[in-house]
Backbone as XML, in Angstrom:
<?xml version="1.0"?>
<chain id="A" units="angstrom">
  <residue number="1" name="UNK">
    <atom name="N" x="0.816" y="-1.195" z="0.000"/>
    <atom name="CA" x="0.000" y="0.000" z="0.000"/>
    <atom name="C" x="0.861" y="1.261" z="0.000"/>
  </residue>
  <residue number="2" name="UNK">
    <atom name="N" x="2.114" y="1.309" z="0.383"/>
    <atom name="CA" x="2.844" y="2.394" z="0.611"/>
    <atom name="C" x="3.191" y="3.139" z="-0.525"/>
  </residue>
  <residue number="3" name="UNK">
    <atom name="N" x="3.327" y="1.732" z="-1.806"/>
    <atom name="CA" x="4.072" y="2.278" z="-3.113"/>
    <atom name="C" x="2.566" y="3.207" z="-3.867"/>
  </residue>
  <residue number="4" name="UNK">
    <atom name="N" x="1.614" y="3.094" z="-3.341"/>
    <atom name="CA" x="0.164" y="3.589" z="-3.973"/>
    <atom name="C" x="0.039" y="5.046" z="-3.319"/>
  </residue>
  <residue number="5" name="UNK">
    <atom name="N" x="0.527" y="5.443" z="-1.848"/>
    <atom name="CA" x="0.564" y="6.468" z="-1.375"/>
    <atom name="C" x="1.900" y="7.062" z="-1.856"/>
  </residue>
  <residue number="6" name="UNK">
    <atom name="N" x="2.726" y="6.577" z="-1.912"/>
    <atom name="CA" x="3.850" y="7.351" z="-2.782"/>
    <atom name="C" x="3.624" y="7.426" z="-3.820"/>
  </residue>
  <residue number="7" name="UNK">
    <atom name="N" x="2.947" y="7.221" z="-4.773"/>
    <atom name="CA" x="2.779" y="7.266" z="-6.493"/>
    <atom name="C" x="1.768" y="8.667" z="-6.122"/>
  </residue>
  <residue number="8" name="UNK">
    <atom name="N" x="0.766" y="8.643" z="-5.251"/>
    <atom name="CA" x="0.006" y="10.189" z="-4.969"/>
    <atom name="C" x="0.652" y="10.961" z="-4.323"/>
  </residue>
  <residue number="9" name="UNK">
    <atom name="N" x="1.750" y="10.559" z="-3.731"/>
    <atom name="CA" x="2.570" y="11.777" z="-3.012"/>
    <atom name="C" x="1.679" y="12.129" z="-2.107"/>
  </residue>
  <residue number="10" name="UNK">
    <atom name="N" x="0.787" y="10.728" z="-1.498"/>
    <atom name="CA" x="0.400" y="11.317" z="-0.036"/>
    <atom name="C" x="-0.898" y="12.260" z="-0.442"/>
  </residue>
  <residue number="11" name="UNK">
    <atom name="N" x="-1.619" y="12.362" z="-1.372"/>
    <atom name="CA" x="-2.583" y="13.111" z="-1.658"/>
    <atom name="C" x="-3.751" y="12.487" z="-1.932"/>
  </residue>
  <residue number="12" name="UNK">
    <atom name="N" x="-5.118" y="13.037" z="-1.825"/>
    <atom name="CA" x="-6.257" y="12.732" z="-2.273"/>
    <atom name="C" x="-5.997" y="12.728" z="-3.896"/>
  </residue>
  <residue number="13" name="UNK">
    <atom name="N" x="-6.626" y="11.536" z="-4.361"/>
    <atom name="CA" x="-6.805" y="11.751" z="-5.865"/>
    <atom name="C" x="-7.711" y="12.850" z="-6.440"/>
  </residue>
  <residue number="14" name="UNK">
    <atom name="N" x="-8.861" y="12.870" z="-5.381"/>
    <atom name="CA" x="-10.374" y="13.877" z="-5.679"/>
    <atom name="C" x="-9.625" y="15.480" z="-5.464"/>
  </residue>
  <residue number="15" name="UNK">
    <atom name="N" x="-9.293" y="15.482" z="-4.242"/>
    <atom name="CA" x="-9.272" y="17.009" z="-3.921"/>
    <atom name="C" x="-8.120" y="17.219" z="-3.875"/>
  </residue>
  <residue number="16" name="UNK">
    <atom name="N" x="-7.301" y="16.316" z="-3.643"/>
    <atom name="CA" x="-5.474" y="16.797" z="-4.240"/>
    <atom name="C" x="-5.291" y="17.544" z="-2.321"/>
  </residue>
  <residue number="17" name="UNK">
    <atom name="N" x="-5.506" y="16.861" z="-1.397"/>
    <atom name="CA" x="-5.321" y="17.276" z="-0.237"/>
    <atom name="C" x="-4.565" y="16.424" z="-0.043"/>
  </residue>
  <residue number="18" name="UNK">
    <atom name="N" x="-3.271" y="16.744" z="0.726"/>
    <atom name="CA" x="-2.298" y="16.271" z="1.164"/>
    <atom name="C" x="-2.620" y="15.384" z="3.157"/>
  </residue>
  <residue number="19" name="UNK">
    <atom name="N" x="-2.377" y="14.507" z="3.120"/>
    <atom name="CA" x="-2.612" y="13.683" z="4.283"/>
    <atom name="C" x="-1.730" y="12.903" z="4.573"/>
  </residue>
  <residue number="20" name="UNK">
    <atom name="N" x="-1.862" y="12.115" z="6.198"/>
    <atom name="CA" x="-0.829" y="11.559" z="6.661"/>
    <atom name="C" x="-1.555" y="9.647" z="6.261"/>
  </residue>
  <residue number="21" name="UNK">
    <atom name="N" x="-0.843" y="8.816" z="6.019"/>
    <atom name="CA" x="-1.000" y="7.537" z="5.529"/>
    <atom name="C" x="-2.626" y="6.768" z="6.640"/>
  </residue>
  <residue number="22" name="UNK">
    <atom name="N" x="-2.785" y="7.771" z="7.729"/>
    <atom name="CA" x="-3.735" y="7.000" z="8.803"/>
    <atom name="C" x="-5.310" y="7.891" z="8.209"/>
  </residue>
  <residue number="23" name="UNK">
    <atom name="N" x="-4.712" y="8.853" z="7.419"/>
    <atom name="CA" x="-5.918" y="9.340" z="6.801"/>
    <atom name="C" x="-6.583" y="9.653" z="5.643"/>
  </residue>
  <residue number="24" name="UNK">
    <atom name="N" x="-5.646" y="8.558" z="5.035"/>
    <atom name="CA" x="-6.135" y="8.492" z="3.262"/>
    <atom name="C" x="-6.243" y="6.761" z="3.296"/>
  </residue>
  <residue number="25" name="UNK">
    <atom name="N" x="-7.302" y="6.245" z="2.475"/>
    <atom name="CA" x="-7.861" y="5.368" z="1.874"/>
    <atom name="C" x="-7.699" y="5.117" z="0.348"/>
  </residue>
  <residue number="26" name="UNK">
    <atom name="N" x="-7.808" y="3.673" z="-0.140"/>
    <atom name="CA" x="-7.550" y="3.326" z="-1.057"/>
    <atom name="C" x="-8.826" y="3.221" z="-1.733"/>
  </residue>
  <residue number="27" name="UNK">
    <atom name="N" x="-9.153" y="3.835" z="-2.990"/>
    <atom name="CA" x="-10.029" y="4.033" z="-3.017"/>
    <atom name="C" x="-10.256" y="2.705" z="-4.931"/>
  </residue>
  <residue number="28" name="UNK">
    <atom name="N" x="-11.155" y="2.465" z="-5.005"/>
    <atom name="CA" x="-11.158" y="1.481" z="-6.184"/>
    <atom name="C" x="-12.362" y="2.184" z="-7.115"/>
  </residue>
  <residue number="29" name="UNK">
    <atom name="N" x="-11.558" y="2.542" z="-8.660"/>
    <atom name="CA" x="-12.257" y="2.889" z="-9.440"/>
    <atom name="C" x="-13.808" y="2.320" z="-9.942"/>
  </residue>
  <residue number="30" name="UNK">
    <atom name="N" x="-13.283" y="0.859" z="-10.180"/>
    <atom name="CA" x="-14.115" y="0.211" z="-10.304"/>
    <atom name="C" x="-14.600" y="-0.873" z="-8.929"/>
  </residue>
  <residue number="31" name="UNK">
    <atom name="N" x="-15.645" y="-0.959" z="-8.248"/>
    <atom name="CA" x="-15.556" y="-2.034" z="-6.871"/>
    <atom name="C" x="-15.066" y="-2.861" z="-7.266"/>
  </residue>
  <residue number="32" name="UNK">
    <atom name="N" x="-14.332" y="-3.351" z="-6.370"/>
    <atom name="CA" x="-14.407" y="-4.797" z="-5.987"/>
    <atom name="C" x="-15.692" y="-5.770" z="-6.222"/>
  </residue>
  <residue number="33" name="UNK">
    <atom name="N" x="-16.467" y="-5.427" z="-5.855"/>
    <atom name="CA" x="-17.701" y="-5.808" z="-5.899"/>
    <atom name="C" x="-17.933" y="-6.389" z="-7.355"/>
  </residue>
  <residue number="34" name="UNK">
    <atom name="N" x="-17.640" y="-4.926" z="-8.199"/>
    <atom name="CA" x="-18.285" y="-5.411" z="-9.781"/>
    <atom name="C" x="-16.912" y="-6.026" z="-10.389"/>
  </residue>
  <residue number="35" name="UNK">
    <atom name="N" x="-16.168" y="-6.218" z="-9.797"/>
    <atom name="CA" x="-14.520" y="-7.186" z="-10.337"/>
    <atom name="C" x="-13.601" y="-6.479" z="-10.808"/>
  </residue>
  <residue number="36" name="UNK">
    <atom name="N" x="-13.618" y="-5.253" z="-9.963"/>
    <atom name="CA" x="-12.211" y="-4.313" z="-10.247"/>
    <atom name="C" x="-11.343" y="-4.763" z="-9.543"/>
  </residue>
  <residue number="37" name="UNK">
    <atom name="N" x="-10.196" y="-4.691" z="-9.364"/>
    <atom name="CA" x="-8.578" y="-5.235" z="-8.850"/>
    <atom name="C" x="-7.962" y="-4.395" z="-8.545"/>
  </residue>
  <residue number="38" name="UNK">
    <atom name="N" x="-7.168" y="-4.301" z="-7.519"/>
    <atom name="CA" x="-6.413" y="-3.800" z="-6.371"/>
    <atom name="C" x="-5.262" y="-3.580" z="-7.386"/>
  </residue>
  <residue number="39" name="UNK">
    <atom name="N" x="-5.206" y="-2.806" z="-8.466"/>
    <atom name="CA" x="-3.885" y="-2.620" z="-9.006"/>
    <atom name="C" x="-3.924" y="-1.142" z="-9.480"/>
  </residue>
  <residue number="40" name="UNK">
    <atom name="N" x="-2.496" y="-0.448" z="-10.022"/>
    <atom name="CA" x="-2.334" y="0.627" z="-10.323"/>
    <atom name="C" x="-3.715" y="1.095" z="-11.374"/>
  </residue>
  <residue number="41" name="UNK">
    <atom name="N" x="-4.017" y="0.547" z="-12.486"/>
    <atom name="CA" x="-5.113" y="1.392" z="-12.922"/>
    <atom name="C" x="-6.584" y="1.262" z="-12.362"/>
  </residue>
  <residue number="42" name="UNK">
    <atom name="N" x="-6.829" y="0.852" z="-11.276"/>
    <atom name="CA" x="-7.916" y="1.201" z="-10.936"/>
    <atom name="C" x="-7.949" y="1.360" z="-9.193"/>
  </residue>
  <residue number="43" name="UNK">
    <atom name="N" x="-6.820" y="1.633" z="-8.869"/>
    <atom name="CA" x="-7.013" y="2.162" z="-7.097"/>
    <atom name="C" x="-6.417" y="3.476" z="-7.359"/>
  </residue>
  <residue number="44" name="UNK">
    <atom name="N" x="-6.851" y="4.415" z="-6.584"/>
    <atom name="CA" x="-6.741" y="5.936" z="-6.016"/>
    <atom name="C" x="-6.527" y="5.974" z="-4.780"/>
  </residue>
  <residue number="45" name="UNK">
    <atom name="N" x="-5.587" y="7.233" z="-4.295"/>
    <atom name="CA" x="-5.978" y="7.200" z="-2.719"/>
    <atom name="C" x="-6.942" y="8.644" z="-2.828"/>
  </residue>
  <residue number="46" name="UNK">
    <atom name="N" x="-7.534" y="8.356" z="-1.490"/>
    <atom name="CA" x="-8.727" y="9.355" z="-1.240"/>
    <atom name="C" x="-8.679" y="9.779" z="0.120"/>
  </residue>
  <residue number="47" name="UNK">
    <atom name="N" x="-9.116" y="10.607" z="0.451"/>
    <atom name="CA" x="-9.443" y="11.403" z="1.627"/>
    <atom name="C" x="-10.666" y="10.705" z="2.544"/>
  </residue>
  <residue number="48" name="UNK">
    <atom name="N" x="-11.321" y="10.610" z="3.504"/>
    <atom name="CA" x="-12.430" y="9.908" z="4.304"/>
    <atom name="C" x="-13.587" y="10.627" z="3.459"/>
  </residue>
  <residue number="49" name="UNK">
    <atom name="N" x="-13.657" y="11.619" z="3.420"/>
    <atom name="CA" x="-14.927" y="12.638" z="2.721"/>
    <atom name="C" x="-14.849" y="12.559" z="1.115"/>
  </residue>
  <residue number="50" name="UNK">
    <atom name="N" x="-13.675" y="12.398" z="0.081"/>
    <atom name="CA" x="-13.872" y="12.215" z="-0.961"/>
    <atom name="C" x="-14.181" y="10.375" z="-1.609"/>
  </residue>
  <residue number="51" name="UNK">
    <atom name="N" x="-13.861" y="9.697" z="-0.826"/>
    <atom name="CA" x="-13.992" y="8.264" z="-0.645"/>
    <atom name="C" x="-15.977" y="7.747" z="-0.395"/>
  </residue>
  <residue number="52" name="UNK">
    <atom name="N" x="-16.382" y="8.702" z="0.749"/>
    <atom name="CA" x="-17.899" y="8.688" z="0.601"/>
    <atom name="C" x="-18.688" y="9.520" z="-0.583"/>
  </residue>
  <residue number="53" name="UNK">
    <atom name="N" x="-17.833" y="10.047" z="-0.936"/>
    <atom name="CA" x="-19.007" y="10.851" z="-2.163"/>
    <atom name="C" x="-18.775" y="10.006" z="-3.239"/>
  </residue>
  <residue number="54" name="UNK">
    <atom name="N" x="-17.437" y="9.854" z="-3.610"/>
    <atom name="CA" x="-16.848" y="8.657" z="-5.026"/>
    <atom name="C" x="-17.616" y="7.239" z="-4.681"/>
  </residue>
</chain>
């Protein structure tokens, strides 16, 4: 997970807010649910508040 917060430089993908690793989430383009995958083109990190609206 670390190399995913370093590829954002620690930022929200949505709002481009800078955060510490205990307060950004990995966020999945496509769910899991509908059979998206935990890999570079479809995880983001996100903020707690841009993670519930996405």
């Amino acid at each position: 997970m670390r190399n995913f917060y370093e590829h954002y430089n620690y930022k929200c993908f949505y709002c481009g807010k800078k955060l510490t690793t205990d307060k950004l989430n990995l966020d999945h383009i496509i769910p899991r649910s509908r059979g998206g995958k935990t890999d570079w083109k479809n995880v983001v990190t996100s903020c707690f508040f841009c993670n519930l609206k996405n």
